[in-house]
C-alpha positions as CSV (number, residue, x, y, z in Angstrom):
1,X,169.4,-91.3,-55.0
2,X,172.3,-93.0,-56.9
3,X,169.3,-94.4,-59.6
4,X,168.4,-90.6,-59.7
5,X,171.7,-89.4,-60.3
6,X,172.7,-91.2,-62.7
7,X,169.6,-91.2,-64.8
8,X,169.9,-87.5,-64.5
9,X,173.6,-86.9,-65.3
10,X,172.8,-89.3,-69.1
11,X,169.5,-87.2,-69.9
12,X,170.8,-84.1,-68.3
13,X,169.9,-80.7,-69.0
14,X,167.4,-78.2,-67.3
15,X,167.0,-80.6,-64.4
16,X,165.3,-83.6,-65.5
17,X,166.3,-86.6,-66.6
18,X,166.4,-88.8,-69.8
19,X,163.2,-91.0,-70.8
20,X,164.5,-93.8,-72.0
21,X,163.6,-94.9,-75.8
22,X,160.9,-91.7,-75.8
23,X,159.1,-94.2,-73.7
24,X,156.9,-93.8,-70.5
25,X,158.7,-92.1,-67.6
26,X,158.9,-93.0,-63.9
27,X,159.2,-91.4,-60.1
28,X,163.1,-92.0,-59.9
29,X,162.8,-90.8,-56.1
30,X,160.3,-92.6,-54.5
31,X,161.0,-91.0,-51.0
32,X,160.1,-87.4,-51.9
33,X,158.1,-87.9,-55.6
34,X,159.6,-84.9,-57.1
35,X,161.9,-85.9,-59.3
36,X,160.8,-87.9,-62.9
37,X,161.5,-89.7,-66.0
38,X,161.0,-86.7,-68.5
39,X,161.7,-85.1,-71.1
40,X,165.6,-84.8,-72.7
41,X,167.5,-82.5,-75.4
42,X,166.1,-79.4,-73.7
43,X,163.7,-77.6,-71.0
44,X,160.5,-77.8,-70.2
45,X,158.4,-75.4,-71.9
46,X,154.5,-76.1,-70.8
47,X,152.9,-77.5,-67.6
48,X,149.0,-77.6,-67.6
49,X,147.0,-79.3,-64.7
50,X,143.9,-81.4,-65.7
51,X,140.7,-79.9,-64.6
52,X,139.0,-83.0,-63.8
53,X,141.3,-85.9,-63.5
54,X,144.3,-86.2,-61.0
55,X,146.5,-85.2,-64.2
56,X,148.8,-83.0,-65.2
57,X,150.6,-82.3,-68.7
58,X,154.6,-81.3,-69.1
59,X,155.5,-80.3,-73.1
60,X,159.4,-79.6,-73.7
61,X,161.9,-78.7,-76.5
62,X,161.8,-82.2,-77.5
63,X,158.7,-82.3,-78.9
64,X,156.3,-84.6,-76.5
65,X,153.9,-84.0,-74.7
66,X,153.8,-85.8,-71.5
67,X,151.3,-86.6,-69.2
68,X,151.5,-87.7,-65.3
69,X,149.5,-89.1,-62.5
70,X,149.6,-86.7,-59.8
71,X,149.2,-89.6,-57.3
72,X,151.2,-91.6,-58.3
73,X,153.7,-89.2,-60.1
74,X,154.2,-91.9,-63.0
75,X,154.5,-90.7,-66.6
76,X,151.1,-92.4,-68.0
77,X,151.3,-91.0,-71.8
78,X,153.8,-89.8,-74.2
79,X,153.1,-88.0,-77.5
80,X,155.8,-86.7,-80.1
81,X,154.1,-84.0,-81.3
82,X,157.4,-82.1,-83.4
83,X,160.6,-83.5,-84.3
84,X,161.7,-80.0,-85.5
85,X,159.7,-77.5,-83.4
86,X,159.4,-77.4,-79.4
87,X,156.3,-77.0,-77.0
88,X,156.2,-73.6,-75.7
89,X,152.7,-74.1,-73.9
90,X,149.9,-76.0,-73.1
91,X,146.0,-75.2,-71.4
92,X,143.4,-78.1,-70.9
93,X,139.7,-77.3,-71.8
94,X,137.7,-76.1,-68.4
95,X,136.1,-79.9,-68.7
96,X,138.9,-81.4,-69.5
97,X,137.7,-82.7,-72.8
98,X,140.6,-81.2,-74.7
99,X,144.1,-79.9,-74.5
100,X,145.4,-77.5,-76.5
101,X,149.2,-77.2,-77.0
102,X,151.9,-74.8,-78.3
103,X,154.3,-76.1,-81.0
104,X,155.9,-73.9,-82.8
105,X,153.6,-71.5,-85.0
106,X,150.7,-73.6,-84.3
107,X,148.0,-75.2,-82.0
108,X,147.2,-78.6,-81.6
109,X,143.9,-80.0,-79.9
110,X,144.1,-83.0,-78.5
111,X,141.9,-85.7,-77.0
112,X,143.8,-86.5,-73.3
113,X,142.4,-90.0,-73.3
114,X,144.2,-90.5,-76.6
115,X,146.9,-88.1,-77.2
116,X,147.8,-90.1,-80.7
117,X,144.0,-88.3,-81.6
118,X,144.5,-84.6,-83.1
119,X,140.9,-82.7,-82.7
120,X,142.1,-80.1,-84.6
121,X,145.0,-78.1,-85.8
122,X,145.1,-74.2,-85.5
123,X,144.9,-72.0,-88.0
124,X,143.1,-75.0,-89.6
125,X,144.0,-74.9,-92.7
126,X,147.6,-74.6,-92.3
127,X,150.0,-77.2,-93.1
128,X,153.7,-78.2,-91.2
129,X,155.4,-75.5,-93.6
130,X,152.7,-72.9,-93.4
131,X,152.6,-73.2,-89.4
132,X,156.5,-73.5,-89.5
133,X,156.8,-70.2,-91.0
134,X,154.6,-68.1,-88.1
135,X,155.9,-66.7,-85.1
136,X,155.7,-69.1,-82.2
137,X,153.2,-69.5,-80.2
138,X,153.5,-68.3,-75.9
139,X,150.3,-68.5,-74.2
140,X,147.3,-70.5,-74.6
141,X,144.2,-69.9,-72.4
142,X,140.6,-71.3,-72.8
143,X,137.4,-69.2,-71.5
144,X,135.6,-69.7,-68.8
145,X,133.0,-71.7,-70.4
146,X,135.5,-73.4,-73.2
147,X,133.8,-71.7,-75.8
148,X,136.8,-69.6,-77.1
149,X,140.8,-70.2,-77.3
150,X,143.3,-67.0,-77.3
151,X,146.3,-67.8,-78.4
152,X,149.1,-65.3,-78.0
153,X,152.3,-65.5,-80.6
154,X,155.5,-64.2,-80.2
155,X,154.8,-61.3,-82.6
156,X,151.8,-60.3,-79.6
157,X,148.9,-60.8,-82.3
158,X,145.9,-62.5,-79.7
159,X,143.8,-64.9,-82.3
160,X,140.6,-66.0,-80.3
161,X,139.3,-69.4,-82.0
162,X,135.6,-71.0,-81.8
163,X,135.8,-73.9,-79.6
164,X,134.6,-77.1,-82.0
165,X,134.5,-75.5,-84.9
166,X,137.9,-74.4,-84.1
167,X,137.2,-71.1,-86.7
168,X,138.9,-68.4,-86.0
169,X,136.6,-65.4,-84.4
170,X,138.9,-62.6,-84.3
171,X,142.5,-60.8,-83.8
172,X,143.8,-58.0,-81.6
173,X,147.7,-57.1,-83.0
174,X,149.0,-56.1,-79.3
175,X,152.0,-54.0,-80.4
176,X,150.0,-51.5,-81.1
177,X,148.8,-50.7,-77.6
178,X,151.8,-51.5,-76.1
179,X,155.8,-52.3,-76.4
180,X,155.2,-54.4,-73.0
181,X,155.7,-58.1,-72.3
182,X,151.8,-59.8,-72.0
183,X,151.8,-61.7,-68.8
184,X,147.9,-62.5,-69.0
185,X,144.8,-63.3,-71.2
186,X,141.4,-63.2,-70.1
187,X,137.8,-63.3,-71.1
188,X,134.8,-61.7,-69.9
189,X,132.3,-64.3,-68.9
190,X,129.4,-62.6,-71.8
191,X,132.5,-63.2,-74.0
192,X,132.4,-59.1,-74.8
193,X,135.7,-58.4,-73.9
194,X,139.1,-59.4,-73.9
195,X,141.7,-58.7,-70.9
196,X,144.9,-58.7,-71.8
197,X,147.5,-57.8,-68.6
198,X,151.1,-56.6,-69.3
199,X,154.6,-56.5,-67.5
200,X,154.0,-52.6,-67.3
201,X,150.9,-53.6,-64.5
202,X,148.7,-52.6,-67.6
203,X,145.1,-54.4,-68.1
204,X,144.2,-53.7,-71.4
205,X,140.7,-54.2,-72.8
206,X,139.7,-54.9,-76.5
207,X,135.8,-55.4,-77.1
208,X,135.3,-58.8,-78.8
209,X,132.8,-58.6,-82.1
C-alpha cells in the first residue's frame, strides 16, 4: 500500500499513477489487482476490451495507448500515439484484428500485436495539421460484422468508413435532428440503417446508401 501510495501521489492525477519513463506499467496492489502503472499528465479517456484475447486497452490525455493483461493485470504494450492531442476513445474490431482509436480529430487503426504498426489513418488522406484542425473525435464503434466504422466528432457529424479499404461510405450531420447529447451508435446487421440513441431517450434512424 505504501509502494501504491507513493507511486500514486508522484504520477497523480485522475487516480492513477505515474508510468515510469513512458515505459510498461505494473499491478502496484497485488492483494486486490485494481490499481496500475498508467497513464500520467491527465485522465483516462478510452477503455476498450479485446474481443478475443484476455486484453483490454486504456488511451489517456497523454497520448498512449496502453494495453493490459486482464489476468495478470500487467501493462504488456505502450504506444505514444500524440504528444499534442489526447485519446478520447478507442473500439477493437469484432475479431480483434484491429483497434481503432480516438486522437484528436482523427482515427488511428492499429494492429494490437504491434501497436508501433498504423493500418490506417482516418480521413486517409489527412495529414497531423489537417486532422489537428477537426473537431475531436467521441465515439468509435465497429459493426457487427467489422465491415463499417462510425465515428462520431464533437461537432455530432457520424462518418461511417469501409473496413480495409478504410474509404469513407457516408455522413449523417446529427445537429440537424437533434440539439441532444449522442449516447449510442449502431448498425443494422443488412448494414441499411444507422441507429443513433440520444440523451433525450431518442433512437434516431438514418438509412445508409
Amino acid at each position: 500500500e505504501e509502494e501504491a501510495a507513493a507511486a500514486a501521489e508522484e504520477g497523480g492525477e485522475d487516480g492513477e499513477a505515474a508510468a515510469p519513463k513512458n515505459g510498461p506499467g505494473q499491478t502496484l496492489h497485488p492483494a486486490t489487482g485494481w490499481l496500475f502503472n498508467g497513464h500520467f499528465g491527465g485522465g483516462v479517456g478510452a477503455i476498450a476490451a479485446s474481443p478475443t484475447e484476455p486484453t483490454f486497452a486504456s488511451g489517456g490525455a497523454d497520448g498512449t495507448l496502453r494495453l493490459y493483461s486482464s489476468e495478470s493485470h500487467a501493462c504488456t504494450k505502450v504506444q505514444q500515439l500524440s504528444t499534442a492531442a489526447p485519446i478520447t476513445c478507442a473500439a477493437y474490431a469484432p475479431d480483434g484484428s484491429n483497434i481503432a482509436v480516438g486522437v484528436g480529430g482523427g482515427v488511428d487503426v492499429l494492429d494490437p500485436s504491434n501497436l508501433a504498426d498504423r493500418v490506417a489513418r482516418l480521413p486517409v488522406d489527412d495529414d497531423d495539421a489537417a486532422i489537428a484542425k477537426r473537431s475531436p473525435v467521441k465515439m468509435i464503434r465497429y459493426s457487427g460484422d467489422g465491415g463499417v466504422v462510425m465515428v462520431l466528432d464533437e461537432a455530432k457529424v457520424v462518418t461511417l468508413y469501409t473496413a480495409g479499404s478504410w474509404s469513407p461510405k457516408q455522413s449523417f450531420d446529427l445537429s440537424k435532428a437533434t440539439p441532444a447529447a449522442v449516447n449510442g451508435l449502431d448498425l443494422s446487421d443488412d448494414g441499411a440503417w444507422l441507429q443513433v440513441g440520444t440523451d433525450n431517450m431518442e433512437l434516431l434512424y438514418y438509412s445508409v446508401e
